[in-house]
N, C-alpha and C positions, 0 to 999 in steps of 0.2 A: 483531575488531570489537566493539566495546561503544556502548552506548547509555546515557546514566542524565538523568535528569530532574532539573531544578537551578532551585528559585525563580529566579523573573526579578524582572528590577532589585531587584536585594537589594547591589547594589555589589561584586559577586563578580568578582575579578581576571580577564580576559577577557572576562566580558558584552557590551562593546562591539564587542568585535571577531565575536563570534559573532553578534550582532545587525546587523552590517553584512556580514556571510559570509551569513545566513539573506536578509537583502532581496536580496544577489546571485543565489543560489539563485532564489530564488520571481519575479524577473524574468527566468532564464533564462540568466544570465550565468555564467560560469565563476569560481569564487569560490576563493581560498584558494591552497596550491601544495601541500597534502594529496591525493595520489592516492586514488582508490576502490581498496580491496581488492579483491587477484586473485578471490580468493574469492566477494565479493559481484560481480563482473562476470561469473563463469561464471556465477553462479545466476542474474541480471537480464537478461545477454547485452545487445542489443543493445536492448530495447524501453521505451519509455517508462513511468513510473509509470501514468498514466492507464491505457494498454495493459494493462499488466500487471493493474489492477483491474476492467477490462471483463472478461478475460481469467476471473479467478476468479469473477465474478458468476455470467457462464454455466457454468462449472463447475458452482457450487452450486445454479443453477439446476434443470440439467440432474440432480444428481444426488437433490433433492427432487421432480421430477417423476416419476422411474425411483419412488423410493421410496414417493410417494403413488399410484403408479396401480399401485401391489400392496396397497397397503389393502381393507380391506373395503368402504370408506366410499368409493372412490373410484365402485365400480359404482354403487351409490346416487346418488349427486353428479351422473356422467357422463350416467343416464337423467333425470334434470329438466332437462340443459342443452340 
């Protein structure tokens, strides 16, 4: 799987097509006849992008709150609340 970023409308051989694969995408539509990699479907599985970024917030949330209520600061903080 690769990724790379590529000026847009610079008249780059394909832009059109990938600009009309990108609207099919973002309306939900099955775009292309390019399969998703086995690879990227073990790691995504079954769940949606949204899903998966609720997903890490709380993660990160969860793992900043563990970290700040081992601060010094946090007992300070927690008696004025």
């Amino acid at each position: 799987f690769e990724l790379r970023w590529v000026p847009g409308h610079k008249g780059l051989r394909g832009n059109e097509l990938a600009d009309v694969e990108a609207k099919k995408a973002a309306e939900g539509k099955q775009g292309g006849t390019l399969a998703i990699p086995e690879e990227l479907k073990r790691l995504v599985g079954n769940r949606s992008l949204s899903a998966l970024r609720q997903k890490e917030k709380e993660k990160i949330t969860k793992d900043w709150e563990e970290s700040f209520s081992k601060s010094p600061r946090y007992k300070k903080l927690k008696e004025q609340d």
